[in-house]
C-alpha positions as CSV (number, residue, x, y, z in Angstrom):
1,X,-4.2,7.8,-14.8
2,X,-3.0,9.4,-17.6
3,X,0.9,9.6,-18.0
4,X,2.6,12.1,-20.5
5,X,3.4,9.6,-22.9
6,X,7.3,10.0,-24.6
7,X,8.0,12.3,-27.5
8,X,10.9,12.1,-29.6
9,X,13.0,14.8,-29.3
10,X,13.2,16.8,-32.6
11,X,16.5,16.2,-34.6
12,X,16.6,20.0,-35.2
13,X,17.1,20.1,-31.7
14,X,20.5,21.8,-30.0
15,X,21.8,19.2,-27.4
16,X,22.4,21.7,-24.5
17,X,22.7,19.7,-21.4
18,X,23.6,22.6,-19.1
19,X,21.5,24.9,-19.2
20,X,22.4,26.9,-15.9
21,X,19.9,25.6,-13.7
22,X,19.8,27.7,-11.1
23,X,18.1,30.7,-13.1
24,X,16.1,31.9,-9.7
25,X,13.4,33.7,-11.3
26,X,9.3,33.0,-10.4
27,X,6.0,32.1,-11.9
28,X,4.9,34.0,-14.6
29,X,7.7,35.9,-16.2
30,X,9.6,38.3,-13.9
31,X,9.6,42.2,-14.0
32,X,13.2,42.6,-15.9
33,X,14.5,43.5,-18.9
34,X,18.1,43.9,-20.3
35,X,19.2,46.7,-21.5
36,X,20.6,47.1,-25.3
37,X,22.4,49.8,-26.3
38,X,22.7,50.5,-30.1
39,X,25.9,48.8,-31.3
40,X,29.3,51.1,-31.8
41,X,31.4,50.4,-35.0
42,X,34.0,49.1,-34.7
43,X,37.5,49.9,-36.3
44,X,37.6,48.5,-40.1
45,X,38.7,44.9,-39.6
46,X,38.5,41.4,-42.0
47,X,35.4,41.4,-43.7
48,X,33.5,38.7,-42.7
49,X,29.8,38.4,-42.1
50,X,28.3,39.7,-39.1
51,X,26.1,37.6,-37.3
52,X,22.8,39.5,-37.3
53,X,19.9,38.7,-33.9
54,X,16.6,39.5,-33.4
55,X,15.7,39.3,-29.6
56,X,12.9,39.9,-27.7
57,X,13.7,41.2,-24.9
58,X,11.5,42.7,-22.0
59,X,10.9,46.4,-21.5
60,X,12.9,48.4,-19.4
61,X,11.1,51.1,-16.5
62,X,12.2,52.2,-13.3
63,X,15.0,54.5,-11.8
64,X,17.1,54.9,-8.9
65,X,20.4,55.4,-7.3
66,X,24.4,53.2,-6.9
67,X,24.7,53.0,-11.1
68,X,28.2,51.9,-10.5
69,X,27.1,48.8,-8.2
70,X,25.6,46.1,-10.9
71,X,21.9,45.1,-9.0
72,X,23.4,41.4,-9.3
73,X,27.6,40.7,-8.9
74,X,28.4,38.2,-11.6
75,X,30.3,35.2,-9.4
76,X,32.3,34.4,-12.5
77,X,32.4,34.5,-16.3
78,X,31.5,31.1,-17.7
79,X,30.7,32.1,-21.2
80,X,34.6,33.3,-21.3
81,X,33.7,36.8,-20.0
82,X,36.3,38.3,-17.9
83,X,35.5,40.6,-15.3
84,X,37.6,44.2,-15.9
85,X,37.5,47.4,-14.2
86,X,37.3,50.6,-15.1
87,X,37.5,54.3,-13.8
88,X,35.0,56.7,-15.0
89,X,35.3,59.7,-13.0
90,X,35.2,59.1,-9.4
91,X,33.6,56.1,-9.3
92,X,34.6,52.3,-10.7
93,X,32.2,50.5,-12.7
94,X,32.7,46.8,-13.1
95,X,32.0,45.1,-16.6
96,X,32.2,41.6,-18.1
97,X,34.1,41.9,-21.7
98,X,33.7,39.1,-23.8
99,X,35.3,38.7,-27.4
100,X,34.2,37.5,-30.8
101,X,33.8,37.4,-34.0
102,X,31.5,40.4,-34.5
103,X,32.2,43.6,-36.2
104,X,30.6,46.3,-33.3
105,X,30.6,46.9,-29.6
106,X,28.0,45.8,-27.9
107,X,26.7,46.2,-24.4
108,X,24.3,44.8,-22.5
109,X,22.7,45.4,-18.9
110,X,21.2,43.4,-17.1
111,X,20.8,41.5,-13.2
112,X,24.9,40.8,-13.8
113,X,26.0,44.0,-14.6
114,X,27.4,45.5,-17.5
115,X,28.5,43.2,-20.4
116,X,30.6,44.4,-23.5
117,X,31.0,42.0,-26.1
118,X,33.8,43.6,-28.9
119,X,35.6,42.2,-31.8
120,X,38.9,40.3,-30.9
121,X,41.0,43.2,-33.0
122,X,39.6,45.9,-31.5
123,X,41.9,47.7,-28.3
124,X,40.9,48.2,-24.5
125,X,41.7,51.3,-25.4
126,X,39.0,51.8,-28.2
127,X,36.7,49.6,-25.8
128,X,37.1,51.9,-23.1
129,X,36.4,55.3,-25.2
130,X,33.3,53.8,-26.2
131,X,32.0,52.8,-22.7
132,X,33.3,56.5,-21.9
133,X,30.7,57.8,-24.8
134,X,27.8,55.4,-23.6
135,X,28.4,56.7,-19.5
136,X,25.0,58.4,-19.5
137,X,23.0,55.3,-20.9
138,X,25.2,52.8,-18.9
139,X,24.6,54.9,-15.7
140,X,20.7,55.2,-16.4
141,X,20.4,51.2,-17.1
142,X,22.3,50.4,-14.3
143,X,20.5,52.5,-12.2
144,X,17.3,51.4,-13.0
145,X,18.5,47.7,-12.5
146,X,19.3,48.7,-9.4
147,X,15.8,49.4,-8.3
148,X,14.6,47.0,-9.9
149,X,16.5,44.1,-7.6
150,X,15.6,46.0,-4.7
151,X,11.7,46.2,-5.5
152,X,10.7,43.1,-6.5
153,X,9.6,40.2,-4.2
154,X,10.1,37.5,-5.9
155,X,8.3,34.4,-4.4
156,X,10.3,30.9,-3.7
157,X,8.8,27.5,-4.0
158,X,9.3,25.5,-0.9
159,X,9.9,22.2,-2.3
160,X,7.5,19.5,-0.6
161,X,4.6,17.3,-1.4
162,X,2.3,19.7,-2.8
163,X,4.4,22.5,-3.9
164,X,3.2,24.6,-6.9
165,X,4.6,25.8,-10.1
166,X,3.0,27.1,-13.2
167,X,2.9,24.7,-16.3
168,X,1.8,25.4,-19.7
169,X,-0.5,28.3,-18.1
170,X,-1.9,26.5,-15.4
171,X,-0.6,25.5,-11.6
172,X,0.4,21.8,-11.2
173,X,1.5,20.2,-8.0
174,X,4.6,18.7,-7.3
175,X,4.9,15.0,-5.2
176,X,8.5,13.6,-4.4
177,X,7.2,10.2,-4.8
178,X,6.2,7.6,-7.7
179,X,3.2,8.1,-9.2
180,X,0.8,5.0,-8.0
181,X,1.1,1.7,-10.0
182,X,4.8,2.4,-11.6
183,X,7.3,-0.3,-10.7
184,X,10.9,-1.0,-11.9
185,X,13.0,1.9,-13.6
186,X,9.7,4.1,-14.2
187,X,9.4,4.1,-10.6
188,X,12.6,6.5,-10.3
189,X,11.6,8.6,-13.5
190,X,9.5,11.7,-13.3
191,X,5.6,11.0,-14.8
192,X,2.8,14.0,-15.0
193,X,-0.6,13.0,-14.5
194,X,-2.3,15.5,-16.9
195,X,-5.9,14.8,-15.3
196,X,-5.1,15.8,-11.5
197,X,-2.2,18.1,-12.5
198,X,0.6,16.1,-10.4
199,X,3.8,15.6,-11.2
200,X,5.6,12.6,-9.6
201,X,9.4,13.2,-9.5
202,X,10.2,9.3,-8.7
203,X,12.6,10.5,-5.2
204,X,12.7,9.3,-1.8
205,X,10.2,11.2,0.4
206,X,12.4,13.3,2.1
207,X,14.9,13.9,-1.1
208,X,17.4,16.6,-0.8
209,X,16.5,20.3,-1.6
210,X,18.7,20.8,-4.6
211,X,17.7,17.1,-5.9
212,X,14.5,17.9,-5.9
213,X,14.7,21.4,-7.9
214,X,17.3,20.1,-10.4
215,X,14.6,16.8,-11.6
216,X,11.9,19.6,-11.7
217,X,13.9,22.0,-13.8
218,X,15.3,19.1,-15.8
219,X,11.6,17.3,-16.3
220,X,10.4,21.6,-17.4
221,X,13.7,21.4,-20.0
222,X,12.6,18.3,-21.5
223,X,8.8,19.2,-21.7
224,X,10.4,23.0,-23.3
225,X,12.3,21.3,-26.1
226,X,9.4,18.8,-27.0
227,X,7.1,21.8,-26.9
228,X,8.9,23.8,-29.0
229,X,10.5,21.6,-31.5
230,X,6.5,20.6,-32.2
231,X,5.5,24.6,-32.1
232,X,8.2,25.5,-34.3
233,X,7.8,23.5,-37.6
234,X,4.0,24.9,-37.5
235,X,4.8,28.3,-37.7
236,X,7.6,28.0,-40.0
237,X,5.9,25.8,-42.5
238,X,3.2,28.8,-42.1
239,X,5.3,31.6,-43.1
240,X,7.9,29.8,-45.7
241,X,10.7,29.5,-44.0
242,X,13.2,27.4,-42.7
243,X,15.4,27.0,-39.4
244,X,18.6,25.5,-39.0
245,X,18.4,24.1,-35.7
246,X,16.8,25.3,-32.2
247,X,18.3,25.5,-28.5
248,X,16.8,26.4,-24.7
249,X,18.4,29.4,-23.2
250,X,18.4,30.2,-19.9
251,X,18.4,33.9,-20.6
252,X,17.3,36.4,-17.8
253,X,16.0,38.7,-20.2
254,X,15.3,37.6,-23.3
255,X,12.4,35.4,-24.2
256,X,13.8,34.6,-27.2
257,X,16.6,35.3,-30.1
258,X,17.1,33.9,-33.9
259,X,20.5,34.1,-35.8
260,X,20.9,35.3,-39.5
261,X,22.0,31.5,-39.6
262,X,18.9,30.2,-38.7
263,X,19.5,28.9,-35.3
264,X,16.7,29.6,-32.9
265,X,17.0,30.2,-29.2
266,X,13.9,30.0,-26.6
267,X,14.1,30.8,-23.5
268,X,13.2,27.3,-21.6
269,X,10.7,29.4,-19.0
270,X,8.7,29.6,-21.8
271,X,7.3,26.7,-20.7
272,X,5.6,28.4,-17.8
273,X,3.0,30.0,-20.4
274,X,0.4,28.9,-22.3
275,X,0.6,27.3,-25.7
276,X,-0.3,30.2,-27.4
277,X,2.1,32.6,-25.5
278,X,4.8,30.1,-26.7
279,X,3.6,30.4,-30.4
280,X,3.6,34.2,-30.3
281,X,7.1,34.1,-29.5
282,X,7.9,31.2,-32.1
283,X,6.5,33.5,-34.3
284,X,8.6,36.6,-33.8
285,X,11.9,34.9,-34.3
286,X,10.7,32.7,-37.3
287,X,9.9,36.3,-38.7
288,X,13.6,37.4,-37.8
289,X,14.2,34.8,-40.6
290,X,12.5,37.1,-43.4
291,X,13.1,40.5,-41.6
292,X,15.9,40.9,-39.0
293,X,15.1,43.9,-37.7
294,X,11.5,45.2,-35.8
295,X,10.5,47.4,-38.5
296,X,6.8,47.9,-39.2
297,X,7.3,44.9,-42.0
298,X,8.7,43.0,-39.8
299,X,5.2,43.2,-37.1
300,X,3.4,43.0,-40.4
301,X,5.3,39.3,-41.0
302,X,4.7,38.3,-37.6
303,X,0.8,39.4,-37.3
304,X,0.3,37.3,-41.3
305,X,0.9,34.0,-39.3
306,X,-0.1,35.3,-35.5
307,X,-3.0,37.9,-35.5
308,X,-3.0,38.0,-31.8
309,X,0.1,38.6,-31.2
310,X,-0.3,42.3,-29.6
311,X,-1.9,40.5,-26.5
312,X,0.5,37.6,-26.3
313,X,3.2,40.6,-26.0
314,X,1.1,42.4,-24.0
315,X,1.4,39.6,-21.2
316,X,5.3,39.2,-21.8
317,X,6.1,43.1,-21.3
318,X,4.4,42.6,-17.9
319,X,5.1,39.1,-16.7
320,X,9.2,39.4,-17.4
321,X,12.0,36.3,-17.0
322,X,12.9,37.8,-13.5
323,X,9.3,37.6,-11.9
324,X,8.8,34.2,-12.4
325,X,9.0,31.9,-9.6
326,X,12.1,30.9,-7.7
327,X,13.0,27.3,-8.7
């Protein structure tokens, strides 16, 4: 049997040990998508460099009623988000408002709700005219979010000798036990057999639910940041460049995002694709690092070191974070 032998971890790598676990999505990407509205200026402040992304992030389709009611109530605001309020005609819309360092108002929609991130000088006041300017795109958003959560049937795994999850682009099996012949401490650690497509998770046969998803997702995180730390260096050493450092996000809608600084974000689902699926989306945000911005030069950069990359995105658009399987 043939055991996934250990890979140092890239030093380039962005230690990240929670990742938000429970992401509930399902097995190929989900059908989402957040929504980004064009950024609002904010009021002249200190100059200081604003941090510049380039995300890809799935496409947006569908409409239907409640755009006040986020599809998804955020429980809380863990990245330092607090929840606000506001009243916009005769209806309330909840949104999340985060602070930082950036020079525009941005907003964002997605399975939470509406998110606002603004620069710490600017007022609620200010932050309020522009949500009031943006109603009609916030209302459309929302609404299609709406239909989108109440749609989709997202399948769950039932976690059990045998369950299935999809791996690198193809369906392995899940076992609670050791895989045959391991003793001592390798007995209680996960081990994939890459010939019969098993992974043993090293747990008592009738291991709690939630122990059972958190080793899987933790076993997928590990396999995510080997696979892309390897994936990475290829593509950059391909198109000239180089990156900072690289991280797993746990992003519902965004496969991927890449800083003006050079830091690199994946989306650890990722992992759920095949090889080359990952490497499209390496590409794109390597190519961020010579154009940040999805101009026609910036495609152009992305097809010199990916030539295929139209059917990689192809099968992103339509296989989204949210439709993957429930872990």
């Amino acid at each position: 049997m043939q055991k996934t032998p250990p890979r140092q971890r890239p030093a380039a790598a962005l230690d990240n040990p929670q990742l938000d676990l429970p992401l509930n999505l399902p097995s190929e990407p989900r059908l989402s998508s957040a929504a980004q509205s064009p950024a609002i200026p904010a009021a002249p402040a200190p100059a200081m460099p604003a941090t510049l992304r380039g995300d890809i992030a799935p496409t947006d389709t569908t409409e239907t009623a409640s755009p006040f009611s986020p599809p998804l109530r955020a429980p809380g605001a863990p990245d330092g988000a607090r929840n606000r309020q506001l009243v916009l005609g005769s209806q309330m819309l909840n949104y999340r408002l985060k602070r930082s360092s950036r020079r525009t108002i941005g907003f964002t929609i997605d399975g939470t709700g509406l998110a606002i991130t603004a620069p710490r000088w600017v007022t609620i006041g200010a932050i309020e005219s522009a949500i009031a300017e943006k109603e009609k795109w916030i209302v459309k958003k929302l609404t299609e979010w709406q239909t989108r959560v109440e749609q989709r049937v997202v399948p769950r795994i039932e976690w059990k000798d045998g369950a299935q999850l999809p791996y690198l682009g193809q369906t392995i099996s899940v076992m609670m036990t050791s895989a045959p012949g391991t003793t001592g401490k390798s007995a209680t650690q996960p081990a994939f057999d890459t010939d019969s497509g098993v992974l043993w998770l090293g747990l008592p046969a009738l291991a709690d639910v939630q122990l059972i998803r958190e080793r899987v997702q933790r076993w997928l995180h590990v396999q995510a940041l080997q696979v892309f730390g390897e994936r990475l260096p290829v593509y950059a050493a391909k198109l000239g460049v180089e990156f900072r450092a690289y991280a797993l996000s746990s992003a519902a809608t965004r496969w991927g995002s890449c800083s003006s600084e050079g830091k690199i974000r994946l989306n650890w689902r990722l992992i759920h694709f095949p090889v080359h699926v990952i490497d499209y989306v390496v590409a794109h945000e390597l190519a961020h690092l010579r154009e940040m911005n999805h101009s026609a030069r910036f495609w152009h950069t992305v097809e010199s070191i990916f030539p295929d990359f139209r059917e990689a995105r192809h099968t992103l658009k339509h296989h989204p974070p949210e439709l993957l399987p429930l872990l």
